[in-house]
N, C-alpha and C positions, 0 to 999 in steps of 0.2 A: 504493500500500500504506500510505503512513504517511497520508494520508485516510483510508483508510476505517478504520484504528486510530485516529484522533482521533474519529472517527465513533460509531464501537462503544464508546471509553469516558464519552464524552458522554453516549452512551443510557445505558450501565447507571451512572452515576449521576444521572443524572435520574430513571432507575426507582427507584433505593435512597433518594433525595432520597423519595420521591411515598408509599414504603412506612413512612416515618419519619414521615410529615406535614412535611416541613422545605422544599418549597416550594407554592404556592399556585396554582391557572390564569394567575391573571393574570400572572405572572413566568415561565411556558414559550415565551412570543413572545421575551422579553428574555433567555431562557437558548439559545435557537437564534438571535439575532443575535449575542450573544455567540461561538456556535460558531462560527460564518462569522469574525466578524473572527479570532479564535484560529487559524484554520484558513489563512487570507489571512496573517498576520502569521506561521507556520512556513512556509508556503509562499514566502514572501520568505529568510528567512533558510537555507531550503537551496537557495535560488535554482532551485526549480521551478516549475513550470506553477501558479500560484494556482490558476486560473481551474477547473483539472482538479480540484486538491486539494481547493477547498471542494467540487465538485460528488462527490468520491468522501465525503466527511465525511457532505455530506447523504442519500446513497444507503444508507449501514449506517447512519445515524443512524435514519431513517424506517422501514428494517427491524427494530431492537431494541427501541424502543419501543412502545406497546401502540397497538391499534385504534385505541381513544377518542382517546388522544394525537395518531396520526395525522391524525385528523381536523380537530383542532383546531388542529394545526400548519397544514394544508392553509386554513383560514381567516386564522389569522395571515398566514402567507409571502403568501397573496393580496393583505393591506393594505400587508405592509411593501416587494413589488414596485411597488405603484405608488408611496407615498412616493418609490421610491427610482429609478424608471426617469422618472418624469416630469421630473426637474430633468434626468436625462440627455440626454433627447429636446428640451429647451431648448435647453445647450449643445450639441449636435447640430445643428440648425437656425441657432446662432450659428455655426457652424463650418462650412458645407453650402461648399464649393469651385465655388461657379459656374463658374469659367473655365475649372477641369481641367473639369467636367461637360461643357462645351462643345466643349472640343476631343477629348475622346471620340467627339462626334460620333452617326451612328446604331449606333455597335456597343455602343456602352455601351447604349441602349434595348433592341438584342438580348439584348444581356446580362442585363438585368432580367429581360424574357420570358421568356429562357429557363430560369433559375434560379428563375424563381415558378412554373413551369408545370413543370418538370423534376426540379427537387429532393425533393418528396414526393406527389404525387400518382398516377404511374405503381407508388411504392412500395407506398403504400398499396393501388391496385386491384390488386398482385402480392398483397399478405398477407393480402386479404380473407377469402380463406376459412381463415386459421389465427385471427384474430382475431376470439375468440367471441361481444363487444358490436358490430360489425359486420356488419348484416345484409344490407342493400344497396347496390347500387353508389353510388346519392345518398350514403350516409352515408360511403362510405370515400373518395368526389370530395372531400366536405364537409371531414372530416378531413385528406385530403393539402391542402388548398388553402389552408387554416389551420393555416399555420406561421411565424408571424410572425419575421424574421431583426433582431434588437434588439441586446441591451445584450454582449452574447457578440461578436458581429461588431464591436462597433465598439473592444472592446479588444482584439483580437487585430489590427486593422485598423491601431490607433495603435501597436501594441507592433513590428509587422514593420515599419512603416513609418520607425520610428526607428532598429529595427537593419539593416536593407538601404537607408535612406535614398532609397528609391524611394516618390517621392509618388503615383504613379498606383495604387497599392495602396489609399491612402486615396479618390482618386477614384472607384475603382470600386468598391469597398465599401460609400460611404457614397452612392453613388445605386442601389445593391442597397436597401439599410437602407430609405433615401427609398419608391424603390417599393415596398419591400413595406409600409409604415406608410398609404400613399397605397391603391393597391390592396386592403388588408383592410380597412383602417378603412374607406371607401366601400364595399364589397361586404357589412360585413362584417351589417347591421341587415337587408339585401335576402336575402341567401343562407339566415341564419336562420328567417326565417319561409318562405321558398319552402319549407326543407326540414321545417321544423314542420307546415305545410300538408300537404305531402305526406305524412307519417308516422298525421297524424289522419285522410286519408282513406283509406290503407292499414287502419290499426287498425280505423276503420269499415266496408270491405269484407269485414278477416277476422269481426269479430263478425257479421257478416248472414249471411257463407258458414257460418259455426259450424251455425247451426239447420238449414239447409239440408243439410247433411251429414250431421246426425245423422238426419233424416226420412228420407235413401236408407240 
């Protein structure tokens, strides 16, 4: 609740800001990293979930704001994800636990399988048919199979792992993390155009079937 009120009043004075002329495009990238840290720094001090709190900030913030802003935001947060996940993915790999990995042994590779194969893609071919930009089952495989498990997991990873002092939390989290960075990134240039492929020969079946219909 106190997210998505930091949320809501960040939008309406961004709007009031935008109505005034008193901020410019270029400073709405830097008025929404601003939110996030605002958002992270109350979420420390009432010793809640950060992690929850910016994500409720950003969910009414994106709702109060207009179309156009939306959009615009959806380009900024694209750049300022990578800035920001790549140095993560650095220290991540300087940090990779070889030797728990090992003594995990083959359940920990179960375990990858079955969280990359289980986690969203059964979901997705259940909600097919409520879900109006999903038309076929490639595109809702495509969708569940592309869920990349990153920067979320690997704080929530460090943070139990410091309060229950159980290191095998971090082992098997961060060869979750591993596989799925390994798994998408390789599938992920092959998968896209299989299903581009597919979509423009569908597209070119219904325009041929089109004429053909309308003759009977």
């Amino acid at each position: 609740m106190i997210g998505a009120a930091i949320g809501y009043a960040a939008a309406k004075l961004l709007r009031a800001a935008e109505r005034r002329d008193a901020i410019t495009s270029e400073w709405r990238l830097v008025y929404t990293v601003a939110l996030a840290l605002l958002a992270l720094g109350i979420g420390r001090l009432i010793k809640s979930d950060e992690v929850l709190l910016v994500f409720a900030a950003g969910v009414m913030f994106t709702q109060v704001i207009s179309q156009s802003d939306r959009q615009n935001e959806e380009h900024g947060q694209e750049a300022v994800n990578r800035f920001f996940a790549i140095p993560i993915f650095v220290l991540l790999g300087a940090a990779i636990p070889w030797k728990g990995w090992h003594d995990l042994g083959w359940s920990g590779l179960l375990l990858v399988v079955a969280v990359l194969l289980l986690r969203r893609p059964p979901v997705l071919l259940l909600m097919r048919g409520r879900l109006r930009d999903v038309r076929t089952t490639s595109e809702a495989l495509f969708m569940g199979w592309f869920g990349p498990i990153a920067v979320a997991a690997i704080y929530y990873a460090f943070l139990m792992e410091h309060r229950t002092g159980e290191t095998i939390i971090w082992h098997m989290t961060s060869l979750v993390i591993c596989g799925s960075v390994v798994a998408h990134g390789l599938t992920g240039a092959i998968l896209t155009r299989a299903l581009g492929k597919r979509l423009r020969q569908q597209g070119e079946a219904e325009r041929e079937a089109g004429p053909a219909n309308r003759e009977n």
